[in-house]
C-alpha positions as CSV (number, residue, x, y, z in Angstrom):
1,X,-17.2,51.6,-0.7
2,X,-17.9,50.9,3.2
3,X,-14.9,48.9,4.7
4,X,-15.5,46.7,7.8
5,X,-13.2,44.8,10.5
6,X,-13.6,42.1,12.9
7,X,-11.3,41.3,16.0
8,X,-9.9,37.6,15.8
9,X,-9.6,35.6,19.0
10,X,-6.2,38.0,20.0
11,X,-8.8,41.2,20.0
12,X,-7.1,42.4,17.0
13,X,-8.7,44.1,14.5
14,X,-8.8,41.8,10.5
15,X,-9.2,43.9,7.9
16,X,-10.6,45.8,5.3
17,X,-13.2,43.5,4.0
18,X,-16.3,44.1,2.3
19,X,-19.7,42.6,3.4
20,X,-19.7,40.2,0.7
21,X,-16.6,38.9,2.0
22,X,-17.5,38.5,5.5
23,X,-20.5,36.6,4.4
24,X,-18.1,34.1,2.3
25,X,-16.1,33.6,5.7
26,X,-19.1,33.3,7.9
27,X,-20.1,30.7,4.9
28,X,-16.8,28.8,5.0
29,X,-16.8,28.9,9.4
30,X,-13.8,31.0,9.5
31,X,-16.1,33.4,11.1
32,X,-18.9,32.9,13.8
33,X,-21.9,34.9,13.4
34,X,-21.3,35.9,17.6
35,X,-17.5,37.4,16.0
36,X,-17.1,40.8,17.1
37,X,-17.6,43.0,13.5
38,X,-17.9,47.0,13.0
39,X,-17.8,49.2,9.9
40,X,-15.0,52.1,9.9
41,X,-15.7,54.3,12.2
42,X,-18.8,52.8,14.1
43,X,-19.6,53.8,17.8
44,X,-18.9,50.1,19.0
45,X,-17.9,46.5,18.0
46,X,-20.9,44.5,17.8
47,X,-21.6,40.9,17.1
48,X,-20.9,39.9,13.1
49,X,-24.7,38.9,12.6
50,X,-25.7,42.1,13.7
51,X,-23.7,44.0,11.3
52,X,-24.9,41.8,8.4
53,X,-28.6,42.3,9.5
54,X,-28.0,46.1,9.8
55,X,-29.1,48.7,7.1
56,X,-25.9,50.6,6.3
57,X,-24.9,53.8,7.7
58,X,-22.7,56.5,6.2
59,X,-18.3,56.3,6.5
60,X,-16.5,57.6,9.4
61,X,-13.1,58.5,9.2
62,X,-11.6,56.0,12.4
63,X,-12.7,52.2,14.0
64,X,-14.2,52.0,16.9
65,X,-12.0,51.4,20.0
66,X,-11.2,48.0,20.6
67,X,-12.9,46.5,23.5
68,X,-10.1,45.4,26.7
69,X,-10.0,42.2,27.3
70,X,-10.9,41.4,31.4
71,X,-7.6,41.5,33.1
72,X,-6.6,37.7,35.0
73,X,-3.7,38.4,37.2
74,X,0.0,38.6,36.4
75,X,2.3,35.8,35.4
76,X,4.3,33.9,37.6
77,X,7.3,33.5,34.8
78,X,7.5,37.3,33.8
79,X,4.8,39.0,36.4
80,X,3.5,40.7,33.2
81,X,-0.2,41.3,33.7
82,X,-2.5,39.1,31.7
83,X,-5.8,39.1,30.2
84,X,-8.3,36.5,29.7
85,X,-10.3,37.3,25.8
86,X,-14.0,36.0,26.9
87,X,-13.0,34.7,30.2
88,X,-10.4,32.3,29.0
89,X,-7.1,32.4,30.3
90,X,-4.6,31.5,27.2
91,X,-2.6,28.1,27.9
92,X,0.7,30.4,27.8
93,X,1.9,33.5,28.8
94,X,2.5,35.6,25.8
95,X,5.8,37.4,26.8
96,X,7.6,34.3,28.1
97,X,5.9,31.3,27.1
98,X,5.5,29.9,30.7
99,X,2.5,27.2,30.8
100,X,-0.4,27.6,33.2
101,X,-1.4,24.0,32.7
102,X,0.3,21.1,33.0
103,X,1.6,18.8,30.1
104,X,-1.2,16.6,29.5
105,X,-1.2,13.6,27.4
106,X,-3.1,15.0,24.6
107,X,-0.6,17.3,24.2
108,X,2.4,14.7,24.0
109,X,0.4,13.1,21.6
110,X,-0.3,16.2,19.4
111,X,3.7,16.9,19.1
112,X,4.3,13.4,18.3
113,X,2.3,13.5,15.1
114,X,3.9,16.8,14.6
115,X,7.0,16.0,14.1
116,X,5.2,12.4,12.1
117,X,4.2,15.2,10.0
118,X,8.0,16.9,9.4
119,X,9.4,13.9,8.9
120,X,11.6,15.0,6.0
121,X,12.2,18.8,7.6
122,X,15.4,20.0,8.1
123,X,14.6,23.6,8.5
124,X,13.2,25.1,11.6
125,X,12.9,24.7,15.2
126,X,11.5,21.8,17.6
127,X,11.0,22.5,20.7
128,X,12.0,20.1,24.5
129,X,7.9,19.2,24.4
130,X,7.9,17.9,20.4
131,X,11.5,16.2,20.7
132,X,10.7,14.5,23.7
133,X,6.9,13.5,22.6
134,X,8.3,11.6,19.3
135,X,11.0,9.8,21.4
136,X,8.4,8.6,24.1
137,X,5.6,7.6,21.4
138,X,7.7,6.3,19.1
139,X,9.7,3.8,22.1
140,X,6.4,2.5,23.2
141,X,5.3,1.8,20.3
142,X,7.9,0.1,18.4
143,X,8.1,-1.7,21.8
144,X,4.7,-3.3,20.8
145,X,5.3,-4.0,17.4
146,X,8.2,-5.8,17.8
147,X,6.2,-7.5,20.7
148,X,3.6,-8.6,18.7
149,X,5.9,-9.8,15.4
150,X,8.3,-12.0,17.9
151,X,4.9,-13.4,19.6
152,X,3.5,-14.3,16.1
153,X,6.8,-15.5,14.9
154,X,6.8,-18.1,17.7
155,X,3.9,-19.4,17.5
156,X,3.6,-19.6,13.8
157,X,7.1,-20.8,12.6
158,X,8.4,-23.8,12.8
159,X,10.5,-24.9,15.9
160,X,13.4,-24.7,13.4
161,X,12.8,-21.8,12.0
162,X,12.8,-20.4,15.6
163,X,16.2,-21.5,16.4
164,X,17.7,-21.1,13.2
165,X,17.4,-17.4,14.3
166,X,18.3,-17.3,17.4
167,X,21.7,-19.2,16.6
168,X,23.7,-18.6,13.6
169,X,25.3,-21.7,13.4
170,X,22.5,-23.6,13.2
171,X,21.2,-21.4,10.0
172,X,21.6,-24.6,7.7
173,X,18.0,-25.7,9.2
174,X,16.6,-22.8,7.0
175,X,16.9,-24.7,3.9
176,X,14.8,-27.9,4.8
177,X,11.7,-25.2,6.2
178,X,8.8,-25.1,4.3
179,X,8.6,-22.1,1.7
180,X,6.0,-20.9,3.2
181,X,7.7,-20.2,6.5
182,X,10.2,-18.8,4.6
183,X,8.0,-16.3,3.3
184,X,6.6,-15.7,6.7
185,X,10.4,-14.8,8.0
186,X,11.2,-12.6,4.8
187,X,8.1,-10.6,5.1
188,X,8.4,-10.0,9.6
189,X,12.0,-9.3,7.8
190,X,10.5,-6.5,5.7
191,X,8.5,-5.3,8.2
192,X,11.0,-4.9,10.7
193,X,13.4,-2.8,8.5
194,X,10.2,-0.7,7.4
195,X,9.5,0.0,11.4
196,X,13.0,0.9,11.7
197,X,13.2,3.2,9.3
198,X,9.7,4.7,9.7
199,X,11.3,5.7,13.0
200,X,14.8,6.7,12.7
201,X,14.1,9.4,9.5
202,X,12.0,11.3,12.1
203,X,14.1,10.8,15.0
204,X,17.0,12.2,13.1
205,X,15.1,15.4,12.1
206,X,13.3,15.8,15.2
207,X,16.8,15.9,16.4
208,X,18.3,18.3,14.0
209,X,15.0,20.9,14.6
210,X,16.0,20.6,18.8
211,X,19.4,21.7,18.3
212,X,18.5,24.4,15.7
213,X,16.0,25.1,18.9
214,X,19.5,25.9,21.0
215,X,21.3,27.4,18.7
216,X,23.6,24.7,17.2
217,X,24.1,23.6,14.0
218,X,22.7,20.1,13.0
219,X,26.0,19.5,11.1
220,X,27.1,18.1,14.1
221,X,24.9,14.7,13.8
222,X,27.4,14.3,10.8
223,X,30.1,14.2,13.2
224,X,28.1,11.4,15.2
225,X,27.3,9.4,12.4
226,X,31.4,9.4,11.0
227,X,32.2,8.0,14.5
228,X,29.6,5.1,14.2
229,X,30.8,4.3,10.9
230,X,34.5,4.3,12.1
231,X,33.9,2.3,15.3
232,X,31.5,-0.6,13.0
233,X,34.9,-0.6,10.5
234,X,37.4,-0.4,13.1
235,X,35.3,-3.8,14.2
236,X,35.5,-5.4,11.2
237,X,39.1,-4.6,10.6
238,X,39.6,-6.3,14.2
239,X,37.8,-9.6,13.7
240,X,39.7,-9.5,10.3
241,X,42.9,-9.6,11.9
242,X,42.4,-10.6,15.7
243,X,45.2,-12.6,15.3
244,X,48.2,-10.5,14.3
245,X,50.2,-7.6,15.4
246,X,47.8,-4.8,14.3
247,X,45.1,-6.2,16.2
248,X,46.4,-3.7,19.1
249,X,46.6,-0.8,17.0
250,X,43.4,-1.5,15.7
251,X,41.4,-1.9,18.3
252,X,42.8,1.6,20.1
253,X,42.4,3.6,16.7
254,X,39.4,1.9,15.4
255,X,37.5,1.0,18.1
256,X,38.0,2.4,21.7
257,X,38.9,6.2,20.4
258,X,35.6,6.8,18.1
259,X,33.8,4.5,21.1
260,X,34.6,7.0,23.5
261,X,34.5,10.2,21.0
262,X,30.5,8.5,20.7
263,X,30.3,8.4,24.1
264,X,30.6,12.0,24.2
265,X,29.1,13.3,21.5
266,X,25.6,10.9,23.0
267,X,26.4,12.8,26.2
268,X,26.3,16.4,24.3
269,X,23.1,15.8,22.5
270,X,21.6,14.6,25.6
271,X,22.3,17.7,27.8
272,X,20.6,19.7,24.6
273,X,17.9,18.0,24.5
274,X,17.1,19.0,28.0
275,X,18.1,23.0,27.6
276,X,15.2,25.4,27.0
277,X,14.2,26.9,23.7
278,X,16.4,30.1,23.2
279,X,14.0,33.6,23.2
280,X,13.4,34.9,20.0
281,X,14.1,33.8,16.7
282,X,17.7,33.0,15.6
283,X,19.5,32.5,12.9
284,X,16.9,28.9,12.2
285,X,13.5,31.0,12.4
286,X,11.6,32.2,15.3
287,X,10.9,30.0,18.8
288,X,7.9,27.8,18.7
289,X,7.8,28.4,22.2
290,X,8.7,32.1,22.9
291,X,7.2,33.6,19.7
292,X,6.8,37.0,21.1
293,X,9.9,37.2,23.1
């Protein structure tokens, strides 16, 4: 049975298929009928249509040569010599990964819902671009959430209700609201919490995929999160007993160490944040950025 290829957008030869197949992906627009198709051992690619409309012709024994893709200068990262596949210059260079367009919004966008999308994926690699995208998107709009929710809050509670939040000590007010204002509160309450959290699952594993991205373990957000837990007992433990001799002790072991061990762990995960995807996979999968490397 005749075999027959087509080069994908890379000018690499897909295949063996039959004809009946190529018609199913032509059917399904994997394929274009303008795809450059041959049959083993033709003269020359030609144009997928073409080869479907052709009678068939007896088996050769090699494919055609591929046809070069027009060369479009070097690259300014790696000076290795690029092509342009139908006169379009990829957006980067396939040795090193360096961009030859600028970060545009669309593509902020695009790696914000991507990591949306791995919200609960611990595995993997994220590069600078996706980190960064999720913690710009997801600050701006948070920002206008909780925006909007305080605006409605004021203007559709009660002036007690209002205050009753604001100051603790006047939270006695809340039992003389009307239920339904209580209801209001409970459910801005609710939705507050549900923001949060719809936020801070994929920041956290955002931020785990970035430092797989360097090289480091994500164990070390454990470390972080021990610290915050110490320093929000250690406070406890000092309000508890503000007034007796421990209160010293505490407040050095409980509160100002793991303050300043957070301090520079926040520092740490800054700095990688802002390093470069390592070349080449490691031990977390291969680089998003630098596939090829």
């Amino acid at each position: 049975m005749d075999s027959y290829y087509y080069l994908n957008e890379n000018k690499e030869p897909q295949g063996p298929h039959t004809l009946d197949e190529l018609r199913a992906l032509l059917a399904t627009n994997r394929l274009q009928p303008e795809t450059r198709a041959a049959r083993r051992g033709a003269a020359h690619w030609g144009t997928l249509a073409e080869l479907l409309a052709a009678p068939a012709e007896p088996a050769a024994a090699a494919l055609p040569p591929t046809p070069p893709a027009p060369q479009a200068g070097t690259c300014p990262g790696c000076a290795c010599e690029l092509t342009a596949p139908g006169g379009i210059l990829p957006a980067r260079c396939p040795s090193c990964g360096y961009r030859f367009r600028a970060v545009n919004i669309h593509d902020l966008w695009q790696n914000f819902m991507l990591a949306l999308r791995k919200t609960f994926v611990l595995r993997g690699r994220a590069p600078r671009i996706e980190y960064w995208s999720f913690i710009l998107f997801s600050t701006i709009i948070t920002t206008i959430l909780m925006t909007i929710m305080q605006v409605v809050m004021v203007a559709l509670l009660p002036t007690e209700a209002v205050t009753a939040l604001e100051s603790p000590e006047t939270a006695e007010q809340l039992d003389s609201l009307p239920s339904a204002a209580i209801v209001a509160m409970a459910v801005m309450g609710i939705v507050y919490t549900l923001v949060n959290l719809a936020v801070t699952i994929p920041q956290l594993t955002v931020m785990v995929r970035r430092m797989h991205d360097v090289g480091r373990s994500g164990k070390w957000l454990l470390l972080y999160m021990l610290m915050v837990f110490v320093c929000v007992a250690g406070a406890f433990m000092l309000a508890a007993n503000h007034d007796n001799e421990t209160a010293g002790p505490i407040l050095v072991i409980g509160v100002l160490i793991p303050a300043i061990c957070l301090l520079a762990l926040g520092i740490f995960f800054f700095v990688l944040t802002l390093l470069d995807s390592h070349r080449g996979p490691n031990k977390y999968g291969p680089s998003p950025k630098y596939p090829l490397a």
